[in-house]
N, C-alpha and C positions, 0 to 999 in steps of 0.2 A: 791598544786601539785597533791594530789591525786585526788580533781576533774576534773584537765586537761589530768590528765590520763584515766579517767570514759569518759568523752566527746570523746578523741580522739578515745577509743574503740570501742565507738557506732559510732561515724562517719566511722569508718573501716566496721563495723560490716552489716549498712545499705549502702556503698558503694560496698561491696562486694553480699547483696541482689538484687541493683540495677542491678547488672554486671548478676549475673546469672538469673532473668529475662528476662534481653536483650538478651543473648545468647541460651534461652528456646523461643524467640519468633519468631524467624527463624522456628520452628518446629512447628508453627501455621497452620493448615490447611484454608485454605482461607472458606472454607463452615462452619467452627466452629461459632455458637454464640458467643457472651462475655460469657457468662453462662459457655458454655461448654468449652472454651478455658481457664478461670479463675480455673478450677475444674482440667482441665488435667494439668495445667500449677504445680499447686500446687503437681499432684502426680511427674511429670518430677523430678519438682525441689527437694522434698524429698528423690529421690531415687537416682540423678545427680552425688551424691559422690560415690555411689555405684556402677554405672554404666559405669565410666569414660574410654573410652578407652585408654588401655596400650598403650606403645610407639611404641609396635610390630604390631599393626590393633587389629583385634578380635571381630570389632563389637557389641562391649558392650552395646554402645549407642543407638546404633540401634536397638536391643533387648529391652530395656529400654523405645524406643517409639514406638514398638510394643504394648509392654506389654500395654500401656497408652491409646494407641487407642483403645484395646482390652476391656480396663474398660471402657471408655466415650462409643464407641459402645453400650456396653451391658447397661449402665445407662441412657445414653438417646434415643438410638435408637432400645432398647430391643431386641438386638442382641443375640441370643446362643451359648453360647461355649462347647468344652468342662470340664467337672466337673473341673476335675486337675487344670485345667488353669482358672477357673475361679476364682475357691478356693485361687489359688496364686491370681488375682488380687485381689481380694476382701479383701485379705489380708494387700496385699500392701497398700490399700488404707483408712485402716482402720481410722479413725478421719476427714477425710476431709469431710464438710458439703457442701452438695448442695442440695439448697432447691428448693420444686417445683419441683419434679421429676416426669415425664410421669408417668401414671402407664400403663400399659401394660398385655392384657388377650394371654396367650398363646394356642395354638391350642388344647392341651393336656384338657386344662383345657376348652375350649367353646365346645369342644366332649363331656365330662364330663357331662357337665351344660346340653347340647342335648338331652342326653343319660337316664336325671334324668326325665327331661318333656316328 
């Protein structure tokens, strides 16, 4: 009995992962890689309980794939934000591995490199 209860939990458990993938992938940008939509898709879904809009509106969600774009931006397209808000994404997204990431010279920094030759 208690193994059909362990099975049925994981069946619950991976049909309910199933489900909030499917509904994170409407929020797919059509220009995303696999790469980058596998990376965003994972911070979506970690923060999706968090984010849930109330029954009143409030835009929760929406804020939530802000925030997401706001991180894939700046990790693969080396986008700048500002400090605050990056600080929070980078937070957010603390444990999620992507690897192969661009690296990226920012202007600050090829002045710098100028400045020293």
């Amino acid at each position: 009995m208690v193994g059909g209860e362990a099975a049925a939990a994981v069946e619950k458990l991976v049909s309910g992962v199933r489900q909030a993938a499917d509904f994170a992938e409407q929020f797919r940008s059509y220009s995303e890689s696999e790469k980058q939509w596998k990376a965003r898709m994972e911070f979506i879904l970690r923060h999706l309980p968090d984010y849930r809009d109330p029954p009143d509106g409030g835009g929760r969600l929406d804020q939530l794939l802000s925030l997401s774009m706001v991180w894939a931006n700046h990790l693969f397209l080396g986008c700048s934000y500002n400090k605050d808000l990056l600080d929070k994404v980078m937070e957010m997204a603390d444990g999620i591995e992507v690897e192969d990431l661009p690296q990226f010279t920012t202007r600050s920094e090829l002045m710098k490199k100028n400045t020293l030759h």
